[in-house]
C-alpha positions as a Python dict, from the first residue, in 0.01 Angstrom:
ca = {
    (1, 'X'): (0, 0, 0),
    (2, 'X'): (-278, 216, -163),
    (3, 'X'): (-243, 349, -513),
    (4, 'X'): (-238, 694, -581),
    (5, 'X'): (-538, 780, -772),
    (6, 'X'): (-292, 1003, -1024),
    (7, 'X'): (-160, 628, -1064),
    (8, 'X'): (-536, 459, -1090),
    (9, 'X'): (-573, 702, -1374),
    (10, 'X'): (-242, 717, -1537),
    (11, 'X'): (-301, 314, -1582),
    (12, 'X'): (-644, 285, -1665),
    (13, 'X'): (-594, 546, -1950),
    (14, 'X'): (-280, 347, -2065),
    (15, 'X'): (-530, 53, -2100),
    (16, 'X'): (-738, 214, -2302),
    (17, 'X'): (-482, 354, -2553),
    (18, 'X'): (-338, 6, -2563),
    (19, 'X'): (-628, -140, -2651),
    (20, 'X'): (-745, 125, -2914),
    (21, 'X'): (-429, 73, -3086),
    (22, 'X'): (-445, -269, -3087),
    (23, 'X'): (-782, -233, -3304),
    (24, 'X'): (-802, -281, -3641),
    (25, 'X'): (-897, 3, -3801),
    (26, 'X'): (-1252, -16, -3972),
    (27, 'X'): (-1283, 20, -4325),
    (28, 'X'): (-1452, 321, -4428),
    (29, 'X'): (-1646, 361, -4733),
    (30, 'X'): (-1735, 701, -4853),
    (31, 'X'): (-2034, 708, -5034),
    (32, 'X'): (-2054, 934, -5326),
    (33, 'X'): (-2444, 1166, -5308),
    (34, 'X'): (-2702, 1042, -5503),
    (35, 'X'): (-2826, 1259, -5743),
    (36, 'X'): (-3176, 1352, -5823),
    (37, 'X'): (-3377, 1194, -6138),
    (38, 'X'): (-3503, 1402, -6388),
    (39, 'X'): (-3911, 1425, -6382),
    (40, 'X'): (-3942, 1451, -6741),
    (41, 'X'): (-3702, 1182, -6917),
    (42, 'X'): (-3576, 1007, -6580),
    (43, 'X'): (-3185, 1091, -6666),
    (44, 'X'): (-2983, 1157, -6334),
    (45, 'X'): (-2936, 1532, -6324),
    (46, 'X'): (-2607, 1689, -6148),
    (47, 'X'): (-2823, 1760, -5855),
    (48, 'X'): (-2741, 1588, -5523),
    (49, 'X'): (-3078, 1450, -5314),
    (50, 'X'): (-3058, 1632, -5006),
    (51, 'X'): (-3005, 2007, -5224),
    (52, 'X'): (-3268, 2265, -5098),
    (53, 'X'): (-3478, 2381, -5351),
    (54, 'X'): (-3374, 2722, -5317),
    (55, 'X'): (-3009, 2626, -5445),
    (56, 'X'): (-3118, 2411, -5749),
    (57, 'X'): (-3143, 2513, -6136),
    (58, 'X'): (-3409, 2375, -6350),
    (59, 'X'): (-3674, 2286, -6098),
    (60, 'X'): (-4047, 2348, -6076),
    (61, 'X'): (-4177, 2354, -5769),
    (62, 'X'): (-4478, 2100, -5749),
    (63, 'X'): (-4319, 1883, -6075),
    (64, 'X'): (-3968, 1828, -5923),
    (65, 'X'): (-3620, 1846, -6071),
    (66, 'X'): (-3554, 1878, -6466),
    (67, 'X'): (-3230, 1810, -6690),
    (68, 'X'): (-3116, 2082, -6885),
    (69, 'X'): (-3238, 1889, -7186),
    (70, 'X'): (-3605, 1866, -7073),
    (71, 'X'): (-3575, 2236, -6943),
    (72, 'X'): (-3454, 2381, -7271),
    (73, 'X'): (-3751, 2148, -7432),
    (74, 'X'): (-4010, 2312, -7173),
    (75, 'X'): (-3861, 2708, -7220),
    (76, 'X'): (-3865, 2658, -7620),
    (77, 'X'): (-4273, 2529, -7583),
    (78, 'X'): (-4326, 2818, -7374),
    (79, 'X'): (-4177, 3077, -7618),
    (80, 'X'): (-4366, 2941, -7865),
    (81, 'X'): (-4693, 3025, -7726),
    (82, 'X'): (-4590, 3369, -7622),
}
């Protein structure tokens, strides 16, 4: 007697549920951003990597990514030859 395909279906995706529950699940490790260096003193800023430029504080384009530290440092030398 020939299967219904309705039946061909209903059992192959009863397979398939079987076996994915029979899986272990994988572990999963969630890795926390890494966060930008500063150029000036090489402290890790708050800044995540993959941040646009656009979105970040303390950066100079064509230098790269400051703490607030170095930035206050570079603001007070630049007042002081205004």
């Amino acid at each position: 007697m020939m299967k219904h395909i309705r039946e061909i279906i209903t059992e192959y995706m009863g397979s398939l549920i079987s076996k994915k529950l029979d899986e272990p699940e994988p572990d999963i490790i969630i890795e926390e951003p890494k966060k930008e260096l500063c150029v000036g003193c090489y402290a890790e800023t708050q800044v995540d990597v993959g941040t646009h430029i656009d979105k970040r504080l303390h950066y100079i384009e064509g230098a790269g990514q400051l703490c607030p530290e170095c930035w206050g440092k570079l603001c007070e030398k630049k007042t002081e030859k205004i």
